[in-house]
Each structure stands twice: as structure tokens, then as C-alpha cells.
C-alpha positions in Angstrom: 43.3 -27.2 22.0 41.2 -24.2 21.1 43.8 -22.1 19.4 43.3 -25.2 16.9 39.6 -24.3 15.7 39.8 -22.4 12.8 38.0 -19.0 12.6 35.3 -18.5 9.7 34.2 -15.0 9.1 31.0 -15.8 7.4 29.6 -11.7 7.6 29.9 -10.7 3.8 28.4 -14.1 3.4 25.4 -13.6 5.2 25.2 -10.0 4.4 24.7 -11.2 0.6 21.9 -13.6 1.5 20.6 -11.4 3.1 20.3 -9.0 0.3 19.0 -11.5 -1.7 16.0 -12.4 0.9 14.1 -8.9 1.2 13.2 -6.5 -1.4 14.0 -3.0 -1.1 11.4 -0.7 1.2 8.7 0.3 0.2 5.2 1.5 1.8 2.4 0.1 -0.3 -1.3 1.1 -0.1 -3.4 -2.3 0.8 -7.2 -0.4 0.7 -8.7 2.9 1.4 -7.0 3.8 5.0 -4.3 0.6 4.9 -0.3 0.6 4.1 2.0 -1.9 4.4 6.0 -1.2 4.9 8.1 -4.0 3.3 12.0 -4.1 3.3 12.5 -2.2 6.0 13.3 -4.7 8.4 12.9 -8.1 8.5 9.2 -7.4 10.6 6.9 -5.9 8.1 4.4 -3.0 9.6 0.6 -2.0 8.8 -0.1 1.6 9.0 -4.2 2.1 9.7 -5.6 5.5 8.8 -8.7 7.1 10.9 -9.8 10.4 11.2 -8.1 11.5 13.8 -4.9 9.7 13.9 -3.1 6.2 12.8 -2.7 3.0 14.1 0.7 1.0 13.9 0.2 -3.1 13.9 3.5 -4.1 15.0 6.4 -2.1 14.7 9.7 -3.2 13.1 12.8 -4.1 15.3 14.8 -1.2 16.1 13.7 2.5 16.5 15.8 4.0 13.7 14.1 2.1 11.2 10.5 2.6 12.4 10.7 6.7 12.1 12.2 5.9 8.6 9.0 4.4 8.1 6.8 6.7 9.7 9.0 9.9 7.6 8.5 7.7 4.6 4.6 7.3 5.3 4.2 11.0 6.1 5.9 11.9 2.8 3.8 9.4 1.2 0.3 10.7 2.2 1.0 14.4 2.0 1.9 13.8 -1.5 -1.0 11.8 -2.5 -3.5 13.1 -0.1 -3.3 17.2 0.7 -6.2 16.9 2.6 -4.8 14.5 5.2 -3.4 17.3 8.2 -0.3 16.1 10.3 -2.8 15.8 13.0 -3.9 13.1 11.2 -0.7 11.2 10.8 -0.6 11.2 14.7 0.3 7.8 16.0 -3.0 7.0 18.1 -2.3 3.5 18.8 0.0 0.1 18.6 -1.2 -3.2 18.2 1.8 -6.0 18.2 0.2 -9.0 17.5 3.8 -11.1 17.9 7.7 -10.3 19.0 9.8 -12.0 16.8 10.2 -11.1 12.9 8.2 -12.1 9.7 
């Protein structure tokens, strides 16, 4: 009889592992040109700088969270770089080199 199984909410359970699995976003600079998003996701992203535009190698799970990282990457550079134009933040190019998370 089915009404018989018990029902487990196990949510604030895995919401609390999951807390305790990724470390709170942040954009990194790898090299000259390179940045790496953590925590944003359970994906990480690259960000690669040219002279004319970026390049994104592979973009996090859901759209919301990539333009947080993109926002956070624009605030980033234009406070560390007032050279770099917004031209030069333009997304030239995506590379995803797999579909399923890090």
C-alpha cells in the first residue's frame, strides 16, 4: 500500500551540504587576459580577454546566474583596468567543452 511509505523531506538537508560543498563566488584572475568564476554555480566559467572582445569557456547552468557573472566581471575589470572599453567586454565567442557540471 503506498499511503504506507513514509515521506522524507530531505531539502534543508541537502540545501546544507550543499552549502558546505562550494565556496562563495568569486571571479579570480588566472594570468594576464584569464578569470575564472567559482561559486556561482556548480559549473565553473573561464572568461578570455582579447582586444576586441571576450571569450566565455563554458557557461554555468542557468541564464540568471551567467549575467551575474558577466555584471560581476564587468565591475571587476573596469575597476582594475580603466583602459579596458565596454567594447572590450563584448562577448565574442563560447567554447563549451562539456554539458554537465564540475
Amino acid at each position: 500500500n503506498i499511503a504506507s511509505i513514509p515521506v522524507i523531506d530531505v531539502r534543508d538537508e541537502l540545501s546544507a551540504h550543499t552549502d558546505d560543498q562550494f565556496p562563495e563566488p568569486e571571479i579570480s584572475k588566472v594570468t594576464d587576459g584569464v578569470y575564472l568564476a567559482i561559486g556561482y554555480d556548480l559549473a565553473n566559467t573561464i572568461i578570455v580577454e582579447s582586444t576586441t572582445g571576450i571569450t566565455i569557456i563554458d557557461t554555468l547552468s542557468e541564464v540568471e546566474v551567467a549575467r551575474q557573472v558577466f555584471d560581476d566581471y564587468k565591475s571587476l575589470r573596469i575597476d582594475t583596468d580603466k583602459k579596458r572599453s565596454e567594447a572590450q567586454m563584448r562577448v565574442e565567442g563560447i567554447i563549451l567543452t562539456h554539458y554537465h557540471t564540475d
